[in-house]
N, C-alpha and C positions, 0 to 999 in steps of 0.2 A: 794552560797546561792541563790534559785530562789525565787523571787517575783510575789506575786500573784497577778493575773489581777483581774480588778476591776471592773465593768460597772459603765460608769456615769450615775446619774440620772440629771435630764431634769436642774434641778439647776444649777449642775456643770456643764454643757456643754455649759448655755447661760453665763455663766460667762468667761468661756474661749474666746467661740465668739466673747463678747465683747471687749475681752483683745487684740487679736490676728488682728482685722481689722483694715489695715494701712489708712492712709488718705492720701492720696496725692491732691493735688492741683493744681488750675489748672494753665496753664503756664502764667507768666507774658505777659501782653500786648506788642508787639514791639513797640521800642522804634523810633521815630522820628526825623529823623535830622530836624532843626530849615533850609527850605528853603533859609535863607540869607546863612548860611552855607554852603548849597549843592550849592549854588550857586559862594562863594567863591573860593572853592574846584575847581569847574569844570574852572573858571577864570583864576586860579592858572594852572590850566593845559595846560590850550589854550596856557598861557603865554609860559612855558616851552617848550611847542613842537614848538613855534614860533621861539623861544629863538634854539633848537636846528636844527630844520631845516634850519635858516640863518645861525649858526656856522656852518654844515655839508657843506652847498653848497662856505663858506668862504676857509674852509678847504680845497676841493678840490682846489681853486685858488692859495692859500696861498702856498698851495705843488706843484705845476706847480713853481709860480714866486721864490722859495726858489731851485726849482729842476735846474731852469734855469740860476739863477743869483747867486749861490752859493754864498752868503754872510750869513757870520755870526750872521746876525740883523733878518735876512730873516727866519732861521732857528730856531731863538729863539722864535719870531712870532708864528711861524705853533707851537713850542711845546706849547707856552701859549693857543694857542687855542686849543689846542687836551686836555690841560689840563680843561679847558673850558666847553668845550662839555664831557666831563668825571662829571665833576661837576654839569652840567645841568641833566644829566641821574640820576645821584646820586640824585638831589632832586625831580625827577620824581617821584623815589622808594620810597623817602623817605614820599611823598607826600599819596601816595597809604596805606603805611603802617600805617599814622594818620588817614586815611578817616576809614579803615579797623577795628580800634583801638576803634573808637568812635561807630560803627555799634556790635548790640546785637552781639553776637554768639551763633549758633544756637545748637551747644552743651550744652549749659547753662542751656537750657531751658526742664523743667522736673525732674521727680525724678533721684537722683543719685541712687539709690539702691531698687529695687522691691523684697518684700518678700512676696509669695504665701505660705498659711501653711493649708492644710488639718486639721480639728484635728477631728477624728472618733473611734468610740469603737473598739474592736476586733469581737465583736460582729457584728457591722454593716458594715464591712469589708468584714467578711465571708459571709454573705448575699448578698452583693454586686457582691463577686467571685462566689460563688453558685447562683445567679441569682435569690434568692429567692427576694421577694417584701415586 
C-alpha cells in the first residue's frame, strides 16, 4: 500500500527544525594540576633515577666481586639488588601511570555522537537536482 506525499507548510517544517538541532557544548576547560603536585611528581622521579642509576653502577661491581670471589653471600647480594633495581623501574612505571591518571584525556573532551539530519520536501529536493531556484 503506497503513501502519499505530502508538502510541508512553513509550520510544519519550523517545528521539525526546532526538534531536530542538536546542541552540543562546548569543551570543558583543562584541568590543572595543583603546581606542589607537579612538583612532587617530578621529585619523586629525580629520586628514582637517582635510586636507579647508583643500583646499576652497584650492580656492575657487585657482579665482578660475586664473579671473582664465588661465595655464596656474594651471589645473594647481586640477586637482592637486581631485585632492587627491578623494583625501582617498576615504581618508575608506576609513577608515570598516576601522573597520566590525574591529567584530562583528551578523548573525553567533546560530543560522543554527531547527528547531522537534512529534513526537506520532495518538492524542494527535485528543485535542488533540477537546479531550479
Amino acid at each position: 500500500m503506497a503513501q502519499e506525499l505530502v508538502p510541508m507548510d512553513e509550520k510544519e517544517k519550523a517545528g521539525w527544525a526546532s526538534a531536530v538541532v542538536d546542541v552540543v557544548g562546548t569543551p570543558p576547560a583543562p584541568v590543572e594540576l595543583d603546581p606542589v603536585v607537579v612538583q612532587d611528581f617530578d621529585k619523586a622521579r629525580e629520586n628514582l633515577n637517582d635510586i636507579s642509576d647508583t643500583a646499576m653502577s652497584a650492580l656492575a661491581d657487585a657482579s665482578v666481586l660475586a664473579s671473582q670471589s664465588q661465595n655464596d653471600k656474594m651471589y645473594s647480594a647481586l640477586a637482592s639488588l637486581i631485585r632492587a633495581v627491578n623494583e625501582t623501574q617498576r615504581d618508575m612505571m608506576d609513577l608515570h601511570k598516576r601522573k597520566k591518571d590525574l591529567l584530562p584525556q583528551e578523548r573525553d573532551v567533546g560530543p560522543k555522537h554527531v547527528t547531522n539530519q537534512l529534513i526537506m520536501t520532495t518538492n524542494e529536493v527535485l528543485k535542488i537536482i533540477r537546479g531550479d531556484k
